[in-house]
KOLDOTI-185540 format. One record per residue (C-alpha): x negated, y negated, z. Coordinates in steps of 0.25 Angstrom, whole numbers, plus 5000, padded with zeros to 4 digits. Example, Ala and Ser with C-alpha at 12.3 -4.5 7.8 and 13.67 -1.06 7.14 Angstrom:
2
495150185031
494550045029
% end
This chain:
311
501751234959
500251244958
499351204969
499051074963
500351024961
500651064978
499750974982
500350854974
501750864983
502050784995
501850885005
500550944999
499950784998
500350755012
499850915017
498550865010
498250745017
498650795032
497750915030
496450845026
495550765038
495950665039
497450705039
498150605029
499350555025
499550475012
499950335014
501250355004
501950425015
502050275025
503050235015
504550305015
505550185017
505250175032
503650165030
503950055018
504749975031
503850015040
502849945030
503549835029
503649815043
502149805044
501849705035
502749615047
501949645057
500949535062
499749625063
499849655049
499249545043
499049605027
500649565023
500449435029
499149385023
499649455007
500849365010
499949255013
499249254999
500449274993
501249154999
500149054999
499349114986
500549174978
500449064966
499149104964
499249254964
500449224955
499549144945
498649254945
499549364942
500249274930
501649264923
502549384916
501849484925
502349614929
502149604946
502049764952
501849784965
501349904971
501949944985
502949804985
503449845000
504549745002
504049644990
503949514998
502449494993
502949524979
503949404981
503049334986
502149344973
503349364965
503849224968
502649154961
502449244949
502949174935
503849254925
503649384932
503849494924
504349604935
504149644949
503649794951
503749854964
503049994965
503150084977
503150224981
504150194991
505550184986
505850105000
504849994996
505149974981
506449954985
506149854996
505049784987
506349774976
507349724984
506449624991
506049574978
507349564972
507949494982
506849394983
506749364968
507849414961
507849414947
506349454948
506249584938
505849694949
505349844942
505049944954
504250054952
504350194962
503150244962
501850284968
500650194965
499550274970
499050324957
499250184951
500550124943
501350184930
501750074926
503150094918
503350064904
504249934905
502949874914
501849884906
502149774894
501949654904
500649614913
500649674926
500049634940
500149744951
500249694966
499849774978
499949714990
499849745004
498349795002
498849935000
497749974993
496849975005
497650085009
496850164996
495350214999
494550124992
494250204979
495450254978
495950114978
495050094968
495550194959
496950174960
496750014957
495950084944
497350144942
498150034942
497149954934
497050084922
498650034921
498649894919
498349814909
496849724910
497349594917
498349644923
498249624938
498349674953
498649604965
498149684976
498249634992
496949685000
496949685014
495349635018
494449675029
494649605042
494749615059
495049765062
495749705073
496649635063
496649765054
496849855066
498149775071
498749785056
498949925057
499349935072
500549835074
500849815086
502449855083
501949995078
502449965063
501350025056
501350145066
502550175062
502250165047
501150265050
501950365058
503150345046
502250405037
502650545045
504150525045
504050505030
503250635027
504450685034
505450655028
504650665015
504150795013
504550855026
503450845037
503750855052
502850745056
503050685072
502850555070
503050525085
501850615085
500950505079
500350375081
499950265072
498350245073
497750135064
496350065064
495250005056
494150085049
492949975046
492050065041
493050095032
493749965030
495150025033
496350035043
496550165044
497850225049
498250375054
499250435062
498650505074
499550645079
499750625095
500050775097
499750905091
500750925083
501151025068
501750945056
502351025043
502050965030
502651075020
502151205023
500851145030
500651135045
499851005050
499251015063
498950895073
498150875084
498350755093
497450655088
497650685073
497650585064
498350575048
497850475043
498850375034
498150245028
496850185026
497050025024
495549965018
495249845020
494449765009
493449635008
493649564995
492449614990
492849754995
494149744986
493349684975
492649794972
493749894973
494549824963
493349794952
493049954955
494349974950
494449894938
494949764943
494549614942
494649544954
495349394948
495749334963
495949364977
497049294985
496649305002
497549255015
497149145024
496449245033
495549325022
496249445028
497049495014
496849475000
497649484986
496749524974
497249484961
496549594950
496449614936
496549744927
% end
C-alpha cells in the first residue's frame, strides 16, 4: 500500500484532522443512525428556528416553488433526513417524474423512504447510497429526464465559502443548462437568536456533538470518553459563522489506529462551521459558481431563504 493510498483510509483521514491546530473532526462522522435521530431531534426544538421558518416557505409558498421547478421532473434531494419537507414540496409538484433521496447515511435514506412512501404512496421513489461531497454520479436510468436537485436545511453553510463554491461548480458541470437547484440558506441575524440554536436548552445538540466520538468508536475503533467532553458552541461575526467544538475536560490519551492523541484539559476539536449568509452574500457565491439566480422564497421573519437556481 503506498503512502498515498494510507492517507485515504478512515483512520489515516480522521488521524489527519485531529493532528493538525486546530484539531478537527470531519462533519460526516455526526451521522451513524443515532446522530441522524439525534438530528432529527433537533430540528423540534424550539430554539432551533431554521426547520421551522423552511417549513414556513414551503407550506405557505410551496404552489410557487412548485411552479417554478415545472411538470415531469425528476425531484433529488440531497441529505432528505426524514423526507417531511420533501412532502411537503412533493404534494404540489405536477406529474412528478421520481422522487431521489441521496444520503451517506443508510439510517437516513431509509427514514427519508419510508416517510415518503407512507405519506404519498404510489409516488416513484429511487434512492441513491452515497456520498455527496465531491458532487453527484448520477446513474444511468436518471439522466433522460429534467432534474432539479434540493438541498435543504442550509447545509451548505456547514462548507467554507470557496469550497462551497466549488462543489455547487460540481454539481452544475453534471446538469444539464436549465436545470435547477433548490437550496435553503440560513441568513445572518441576532447572535443571541444564533447562539440559542445551537445550545438548546434539552442538550440535543450536545449530544449530537459528543455522538460524533461514540461513532468513531464503533467505526474505526477509537477509544474516545465522551463523558470526557462538553459541547461548546458560539457565534464567529467576524466570520459569519456558529462555530461548534468539543472541549477535553481532563487530560486524557485517545488511540486512533496505531497513533496516540494527546489532550490537555481545555483542548478543543473542532466539529462544524455553520455560515450565515445576506442575500447578496449568497448571490455572489452562487453566480461564482456558474448559477443564475431566478427567485428567492423568505419566511415571515426574513430569517431563512430558499433560492431557486439555474444551470
Amino acid at each position: 500500500m503506498t503512502e498515498e493510498n494510507r492517507t485515504d483510509t478512515p483512520i489515516e483521514g480522521v488521524w489527519s484532522g485531529l493532528k493538525g491546530r486546530p484539531r478537527s473532526l470531519n462533519p460526516k462522522w455526526f451521522y451513524d443512525a443515532c446522530g441522524s435521530a439525534l438530528f432529527d431531534a433537533i430540528t423540534h426544538q424550539p430554539e432551533y428556528y431554521l426547520t421551522r421558518c423552511e417549513r414556513e416557505i414551503l407550506e405557505h409558498q410551496g404552489a410557487d416553488v412548485a411552479r417554478w421547478i415545472g411538470p415531469d421532473m425528476v425531484l433529488a434531494e440531497l441529505g432528505p433526513g426524514n423526507g417531511e419537507k420533501a412532502v411537503l414540496l412533493l404534494r404540489q409538484l405536477r406529474r412528478l417524474s421520481a422522487y431521489v433521496p441521496i444520503d451517506i447515511s443508510p439510517a437516513s435514506l431509509e427514514a427519508a423512504v419510508d416517510g415518503i412512501r407512507q405519506a404519498l404512496p404510489g409516488i416513484r421513489v429511487e434512492a441513491l447510497c452515497r456520498d455527496f461531497a465531491e458532487g453527484v454520479d448520477w446513474p444511468q436510468y436518471l439522466t433522460s429526464e429534467p432534474r432539479c436537485l434540493a438541498f435543504f436545511g442550509s447545509t451548505i453553510g456547514n462548507m467554507e465559502p470557496k469550497a462551497a463554491v466549488r462543489w455547487l461548480a460540481r454539481l452544475r458541470a453534471r446538469l444539464r443548462p436549465g436545470e435547477k437547484i433548490l437550496l435553503g440558506v440560513d441568513l445572518k441575524k441576532d447572535p443571541q437568536l444564533l447562539h440559542a440554536a445551537y445550545n438548546d436548552a434539552a442538550g440535543v445538540t450536545a449530544a449530537f456533538n459528543l455522538n460524533a466520538l461514540s461513532h468513531l468508536n464503533h467505526a474505526i475503533g477509537t477509544d474516545f470518553n465522551p463523558d470526557w467532553f462538553i459541547h461548546q458552541a458560539g457565534y464567529n461575526p467576524d466570520q459569519g459563522r456558529v462555530e461548534m467544538y468539543l472541549q477535553a475536560t481532563c487530560d486524557q490519551v485517545v488511540h486512533v489506529g496505531q497513533h496516540v492523541l494527546r489532550l490537555e484539559r481545555g483542548e478543543r476539536i473542532h466539529t462544524e462551521n455553520s455560515y450565515k449568509y445576506t442575500l447578496e452574500e449568497l448571490l455572489r457565491l452562487t453566480e461564482s459558481a456558474g448559477f443564475a439566480t431566478d427567485r428567492v422564497w423568505l419566511d415571515r421573519q426574513r430569517w431563512f431563504s430558499l433560492h431557486g437556481l439555474r444551470a
